[in-house]
Steps between C-alpha positions, in 0.01 A plus 500: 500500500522187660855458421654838674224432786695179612772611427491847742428256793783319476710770499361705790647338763851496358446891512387507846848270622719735288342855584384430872843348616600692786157537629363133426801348692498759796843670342384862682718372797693318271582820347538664841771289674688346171848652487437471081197827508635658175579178301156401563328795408709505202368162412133584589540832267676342221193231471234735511682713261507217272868466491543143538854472295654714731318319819648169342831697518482616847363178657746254343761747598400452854418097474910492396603604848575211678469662896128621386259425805270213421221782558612751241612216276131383497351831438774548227340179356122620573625838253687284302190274373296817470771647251453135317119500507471856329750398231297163408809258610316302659720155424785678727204625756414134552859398556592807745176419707548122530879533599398770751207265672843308589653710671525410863360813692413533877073465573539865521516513152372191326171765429745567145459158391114569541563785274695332251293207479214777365693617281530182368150433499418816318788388194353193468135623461647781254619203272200249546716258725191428740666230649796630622288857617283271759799254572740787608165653746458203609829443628490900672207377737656215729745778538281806638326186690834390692638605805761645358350792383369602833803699489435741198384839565147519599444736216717352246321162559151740458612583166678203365153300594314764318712398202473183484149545511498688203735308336231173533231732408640571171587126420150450502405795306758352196277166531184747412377345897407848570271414815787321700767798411177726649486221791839551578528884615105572522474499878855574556558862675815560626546772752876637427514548141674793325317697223676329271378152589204603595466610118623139382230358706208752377608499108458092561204473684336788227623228208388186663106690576497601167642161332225308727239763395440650808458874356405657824761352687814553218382866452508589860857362529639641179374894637703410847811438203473822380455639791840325595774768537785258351546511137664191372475231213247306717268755501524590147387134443234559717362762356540337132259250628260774629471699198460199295186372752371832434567537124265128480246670752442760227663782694773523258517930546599379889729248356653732298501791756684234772773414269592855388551546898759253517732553101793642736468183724524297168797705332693410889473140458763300324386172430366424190168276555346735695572797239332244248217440713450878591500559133275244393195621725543896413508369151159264576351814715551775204357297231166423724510918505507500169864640509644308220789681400654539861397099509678422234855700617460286790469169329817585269711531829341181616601371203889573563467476915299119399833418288714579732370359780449169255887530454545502846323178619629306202836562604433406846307222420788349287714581743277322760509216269877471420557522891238225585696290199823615643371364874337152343864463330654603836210275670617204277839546514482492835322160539757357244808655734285327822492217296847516449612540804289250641660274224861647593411412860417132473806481301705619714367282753482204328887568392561552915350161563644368233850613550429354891375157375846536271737615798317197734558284224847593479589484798346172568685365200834674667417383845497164349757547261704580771377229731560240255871659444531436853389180525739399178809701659432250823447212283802583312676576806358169633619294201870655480505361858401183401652512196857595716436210777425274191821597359694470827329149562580441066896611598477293780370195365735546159793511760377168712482369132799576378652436864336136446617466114850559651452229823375257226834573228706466796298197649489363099874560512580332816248161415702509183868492655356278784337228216829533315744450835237199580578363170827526527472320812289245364762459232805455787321260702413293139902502404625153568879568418516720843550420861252593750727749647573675145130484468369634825833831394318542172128505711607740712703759228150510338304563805796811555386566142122546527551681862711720328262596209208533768709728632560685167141484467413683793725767389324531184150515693676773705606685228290397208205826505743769613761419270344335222223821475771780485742241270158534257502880543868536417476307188176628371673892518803364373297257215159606475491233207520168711186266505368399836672126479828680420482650829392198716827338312679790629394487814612100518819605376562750790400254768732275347275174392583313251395381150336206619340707814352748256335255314368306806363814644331631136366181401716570190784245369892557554526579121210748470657692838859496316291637216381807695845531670636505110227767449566722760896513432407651165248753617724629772790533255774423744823387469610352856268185600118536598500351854828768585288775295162384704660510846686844425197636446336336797776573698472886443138507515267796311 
């Protein structure tokens, strides 16, 4: 017995959130002013009717329209989780009420997150998640404590409290702490509580007096149950608990007599725990009366509710499971994409910085580049200056030089024809067979001699770079084959020097210069003398 006991208080205050909606949230005036009457009377009918598929249908149907007020929407939602709780889906129930806790909503109606965040609580004690049951209550305190919700409906905010309450009270009752779940609503009377809460709140103060074995004080509360008007799941498992204090008090024909009154209460309800527990203590109460065969019909449908209901939490624990797999893989995928992206973002970083330390470097090594291009362009252009004033001053000097060579042939040329006229001289004034007139004749004919050969000479210093350079051009187009003393010979010839000259000025002897002269005739391959063929071509010039 044990087993259905803790199990019927865990479920009571699920039935309590589903059944007492519109009252326990203060939807009378709800009801009243919301331009959406019929829809939610529909949805109110359809639950207590049991019809959950087809409240699934109508409430996602609604939830699709995409101008839905955030106030219907949330009631669609509130419907919407009922539909889910009846049907044992709890995996999607979790999911719909965590999403909807994130919905931004005015502090007008942040009271629904309250509300969700029970429902929660009352999942997660239904599958043995204790944790997460007192975590999620935890976390709906600070929010009835803030200023915020100072602007909830006086009587909504009675209600919702009144909840939560309840929803701590049975937390403790799962943990077997049976005198702090009695702690918790003991002393508390509210004042504006509808017949329907006021049930919840007598069907768990009867329990928690009888599960603390205070007789007196559990059977006083569970008569004001039955006394209750409301019939609902709530007090069914109220009175479950009442016959089965009575059946262990040896007042089994009461027990039994108290149950009969409430079969038609039992056939309304839907869920399948409680139709397990109901049949597990009429079964208990007829075999203390001795009523075996009517016992024994009982514990055969037991037998098929107890698989059933086995069915159903296996499948919603495994779903529960695959889901909290799902959200570690989810959990851990999500560090590793963090970690990635964290990753990704120090790349990218370092590759920004890196690519600036490149471009700095580059352009460093460009600004350089280019500074050192123009320092070598202004060198360069600095030593084609030089190089052009050194060639000017080269062409300059090489024309002095060759100015000079020239002064010195025709100076060489002129000491020649003056030592030879001063020989001759020498000779005349040595003849004995002459007379000093004849003598002084012959002195002065060679003096005419060497004056007129200075003169000569001048003329070939005059002439001797203009003439002699284009003679050399001439002869080279004409006979590219001549040697370079070939064309000094020539250029002799054309000033009209002799043999003996030639050789004087080259250092070479008479015969070797008649050599050259021999030499040239042939290359030229002319028919009419050189010296005429020299001065022609001298004469016409290139």
């Amino acid at each position: 017995m044990k087993r259905w006991r803790s199990n019927l208080l865990v479920y009571f205050l699920t039935l309590f959130l589903a059944m007492t909606s519109g009252e326990s949230l203060g939807f009378e005036n709800y009801i009243v002013e919301s331009s959406v009457l019929d829809q939610e009377s529909r949805m109110k009918l359809m639950f207590e009717k049991g019809n959950a598929e087809q409240l699934m249908v109508l409430t996602d149907s609604l939830l699709s329209i995409q101008e839905l007020p955030l106030n219907e929407r949330l009631l669609a939602i509130h419907f919407k989780g009922m539909a889910l709780q009846s049907s044992g889906r709890y995996n999607e129930l979790i999911r719909l009420y965590k999403a909807s806790i994130n919905i931004n909503k005015p502090d007008s109606l942040i009271y629904w997150d309250i509300q969700y965040m029970i429902g929660l609580h009352d999942i997660y004690i239904r599958l043995g998640a204790s944790a997460e049951a007192i975590s999620t209550i935890n976390r709906a305190e600070p929010i009835i404590s803030s200023s915020r919700w100072k602007n909830v409906d006086s009587k909504r905010s009675e209600n919702i409290r009144f909840s939560l309450l309840m929803s701590k009270s049975v937390f403790y009752q799962t943990n077997g702490e049976w005198e702090k779940a009695l702690g918790v609503i003991e002393n508390y009377h509210p004042v504006h509580l509808s017949e329907t809460l006021r049930l919840m709140l007598e069907s768990q103060k009867a329990i928690l007096f009888y599960k603390t074995g205070r007789m007196e004080d559990a059977e006083r509360w569970f008569e004001k149950v039955c006394r209750n008007p409301v019939n609902n799941p709530n007090k069914l498992a109220a009175i479950i608990y009442y016959g089965e204090m009575l059946n262990l008090q040896g007042r089994s024909p009461e027990a039994a007599l108290l149950l009969d009154n409430y079969v038609e209460l039992a056939k309304s309800v839907n869920d399948t725990e409680i139709i397990r527990d109901y049949l597990m203590i009429r079964a208990h109460v007829l075999r203390e009366l001795g009523r075996e065969r009517e016992a024994n019909e009982y514990y055969n449908q037991l037998l098929v509710v107890d698989d059933t209901l086995h069915k159903i939490h296996r499948e919603a624990m495994e779903s529960l499971l695959a889901d909290k797999i799902s959200s570690e893989k989810v959990e851990e995928l999500n560090e590793n994409l963090g970690y990635m992206r964290r990753s990704v973002t120090v790349g990218i970083v370092g590759a920004v910085v890196l690519l600036l330390l490149m471009g700095l470097i580059i352009w460093i090594s460009v600004r350089h580049k280019r500074t050192s291009s123009d320092k070598i362009r202004h060198l360069m252009s600095t030593i084609d200056r030089s190089d052009s004033e050194y060639r000017s001053k080269i062409e300059s000097i090489e024309k002095e030089i060759e100015d000079y060579n020239t002064k010195l042939q025709t100076s060489v040329i002129q000491l020649s024809k003056l030592d030879s006229g001063l020989k001759t001289i020498q000779e005349e004034l040595n003849t004995p067979n002459k007379s000093s007139d004849e003598r002084i004749a012959a002195i002065r004919l060679n003096i005419l001699e060497v004056a007129k050969e200075s003169d000569n000479a001048e003329r070939y210093n005059l002439l001797a770079t203009k003439e002699s350079k284009r003679l050399v051009a001439r002869l080279i187009a004409l006979h590219p084959n001549l040697t370079k003393s070939e064309l000094e010979i020539c250029c002799y010839i054309s000033k009209g020097l002799s043999t003996k000259d030639m050789a004087l000025l080259t250092g070479r002897s008479p015969r070797t210069v008649e050599a050259l002269k021999y030499s040239l005739r042939k290359k030229l391959s002319i028919s009419i003398p050189t010296d005429a063929y020299i001065r022609s071509i001298a004469i016409e010039g290139p």
